[in-house]
C-alpha angles and dihedrals in degrees: 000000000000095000086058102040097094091049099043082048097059093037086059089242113155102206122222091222101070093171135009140133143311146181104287086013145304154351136221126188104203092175138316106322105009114094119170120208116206137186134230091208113013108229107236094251084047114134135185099264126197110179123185138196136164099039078132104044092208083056096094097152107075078037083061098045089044087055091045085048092050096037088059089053093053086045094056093245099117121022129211109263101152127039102259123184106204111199123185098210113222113004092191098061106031070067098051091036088229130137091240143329110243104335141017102274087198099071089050100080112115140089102250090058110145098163112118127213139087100288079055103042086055101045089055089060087039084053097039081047097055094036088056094041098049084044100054089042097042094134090067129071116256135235138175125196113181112190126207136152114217132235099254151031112285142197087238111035095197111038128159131219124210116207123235106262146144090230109087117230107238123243094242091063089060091056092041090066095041095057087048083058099253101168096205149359140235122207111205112225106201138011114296111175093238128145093260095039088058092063100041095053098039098025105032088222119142105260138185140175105217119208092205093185137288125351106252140168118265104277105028103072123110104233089174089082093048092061099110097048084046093057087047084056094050096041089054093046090049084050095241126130112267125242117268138220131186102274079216086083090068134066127235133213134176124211108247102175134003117220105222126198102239101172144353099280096056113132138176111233095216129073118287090241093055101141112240109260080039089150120219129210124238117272090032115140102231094171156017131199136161099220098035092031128233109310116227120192114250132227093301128055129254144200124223118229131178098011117195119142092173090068121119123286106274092024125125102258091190143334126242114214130193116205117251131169132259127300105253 
């Protein structure tokens, strides 16, 4: 059943067999989308693993990593050493490989939300799902990795965000992506209500969202280059302790201003296939709008990260990141 569950989620199939076992122990199906993985015997580097994907619905790469992972379970290849809740995102609009329905699911994820809608609607289940899981597995520690592919082209193909948080990420996790080949790091600098950034601020997991490339449909995306992230994935399922590379071999930046679409007028003043970490020179124009007024680069440079000027009223349109040097 595992080898089929991405595909009977999206084709809105509620299986009969709603848990069952696997190879290292068993299943669980808690509704469309959410799948827990638990083990008969936790391994001793187990933690408690919530891994995400298709909180973007045109995001099919980590959807595909996720499927090999689960396929080799149900193979008898890896078997399930760490409690592990698997979500599919938005099942609406991975079907309709769209971004989102009708808002960014992404932005939705914290515990005063009142909006109501679909994307709401799921990111409220999304929320109830982690907070159980971390809850029936409290004696382990806790860990959030939340995969997405971007938009565009970037610098660094495979970056990862952390999320702001009082919770410190530990050092390990920094070798741990290196090792998985992430090229660079983004340190968020302020609350943004993300799916990491959910179980980091009410969990105090570490927690990460991993750009793991570009944004292609099923079926066109290279996998080959994801290996390594695929074998951290497999290492943290089967409860080991995952490979390590030196954290020097990545660069870190740190967000230093959001651009933020203010009216309908707003407009980036670079081309719309600028690669995310593009720096840009003091003194450089990087938008216009009516309401905020235009943005002009102070007296050190940035790099833009994340461009999107067709994004809602009120919504981030790009960050702007300054380099730093790596957390000691």
């Amino acid at each position: 059943m595992l080898a089929d569950w991405i595909e009977l989620s999206l084709g809105g199939t509620i299986p009969t067999e709603r848990e069952g076992r696997t190879t290292g122990g068993r299943f669980l199906l808690h509704a469309p989308g959410i799948l827990e993985l638990i083990p008969d015997t936790a391994g001793k580097d187990a933690q408690a693993c919530v891994l995400s994907a298709g909180i973007h619905g045109n995001e099919t790469a980590p959807i595909e990593l996720l499927g090999n992972c689960l396929a080799r379970i149900e193979a008898g290849l890896l078997a399930v050493g760490s409690p592990v809740l698997v979500i599919l995102g938005n099942l609406a609009s991975i079907r309709s490989g769209k971004r989102y329905v009708t808002t960014n699911l992404n932005r939705l994820f914290r515990r005063e939300l009142d909006e109501e809608g679909m994307e709401p609607e799921r990111a409220r289940e999304l929320m109830s799902a982690v907070d159980g899981f971390f809850a029936r597995h409290a004696q382990l520690p806790r860990l959030h990795y939340d995969l997405h592919t971007a938009i565009r082209d970037s610098r660094y193909p495979r970056f990862v965000v952390e999320p702001f948080g009082e919770t410190p990420t530990l050092p390990e996790q920094w070798a741990w992506l290196a090792a998985a080949d992430i090229q660079a790091v983004l340190h968020q600098h302020r609350h943004s209500w993300t799916f990491s950034h959910y179980s980091k601020h009410y969990h105090q997991a570490q927690a990460f969202t991993l750009e793991l490339g570009r944004a292609l449909p099923f079926g066109h995306n290279d996998l080959a280059a994801l290996a390594p992230m695929g074998r951290l994935l497999e290492e943290l399922v089967a409860g080991r302790k995952p490979a390590q590379a030196p954290a020097v071999q990545m660069a870190f930046f740190r967000v230093a201003h959001e651009l933020m679409r203010e009216s309908e007028s707003f407009r980036l003043c670079f081309a719309d296939d600028t690669p995310n970490f593009t720096e840009f020179p003091p003194g450089t124009r990087l938008a216009e709008d009516d309401k905020a007024g235009p943005f002009i680069v102070g007296e050190a440079p940035v790099s833009v990260v994340f461009p999107n000027a067709n994004v809602e009223l009120g919504a981030r349109a790009a960050l702007l990141a300054t380099r730093t040097e790596q957390p000691v």
